[in-house]
N, C-alpha and C positions, 0 to 999 in steps of 0.2 A: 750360752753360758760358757765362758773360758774358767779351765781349770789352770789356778794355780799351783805353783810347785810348794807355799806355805799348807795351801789343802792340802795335797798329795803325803805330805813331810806330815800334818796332822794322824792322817788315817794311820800312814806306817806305825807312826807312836801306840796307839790307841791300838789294832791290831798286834802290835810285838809285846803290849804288855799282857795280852791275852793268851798268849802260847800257852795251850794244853787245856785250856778249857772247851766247856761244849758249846755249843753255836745250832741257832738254825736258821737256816740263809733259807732266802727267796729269790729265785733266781727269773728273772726277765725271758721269758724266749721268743718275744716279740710277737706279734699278733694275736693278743692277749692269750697268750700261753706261759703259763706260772706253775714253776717247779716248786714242790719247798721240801727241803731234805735238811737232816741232822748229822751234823758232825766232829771232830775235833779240830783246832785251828793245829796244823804240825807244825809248820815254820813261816816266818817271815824273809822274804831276801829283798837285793835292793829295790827290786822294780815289781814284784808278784810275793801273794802267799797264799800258803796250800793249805785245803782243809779236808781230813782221811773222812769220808761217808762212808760208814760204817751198819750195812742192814742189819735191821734188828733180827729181822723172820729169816735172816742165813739164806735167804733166797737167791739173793746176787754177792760177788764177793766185793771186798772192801774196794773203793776206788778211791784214787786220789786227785782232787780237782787243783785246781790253780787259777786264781784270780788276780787281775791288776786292780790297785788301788786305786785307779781313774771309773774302775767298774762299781766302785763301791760311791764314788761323788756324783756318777751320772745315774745313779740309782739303778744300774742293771742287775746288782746284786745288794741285796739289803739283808744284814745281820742282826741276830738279837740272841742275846746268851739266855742259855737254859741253868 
């Protein structure tokens, strides 16, 4: 599967009009190991966007991750708003 740059330009769009809403990603970690965590989308820039995980139970503190928009076409990271 080759990723085009009209996908890529798609996600951005779709991702930049969601700034500041909540989200809960699933995150791939390969050998069938699946994260799935809650968080806010904070920004989008040209090439990556970041989403604050934010623990509910204050167990751990807030992190801030960062994904490419190529990780969201290859399915390594799969979104869906809460």
């Amino acid at each position: 599967m080759t990723v085009q740059q009209a996908d890529i330009d798609k996600v951005r769009a779709s991702v930049s009009g969601q700034l500041g809403n909540r989200v809960m990603i699933q995150l791939d970690r390969g050998r069938n190991r699946v994260d799935i965590q809650e968080g806010v989308i904070q920004g989008a820039y040209p090439s990556v966007f970041t989403i604050l995980i934010d623990d509910e139970n204050e167990k751990k503190p807030s992190q801030l991750l960062s994904f490419s928009y190529a990780d969201v076409l290859t399915r390594d990271v799969r979104m869906k708003l809460c």
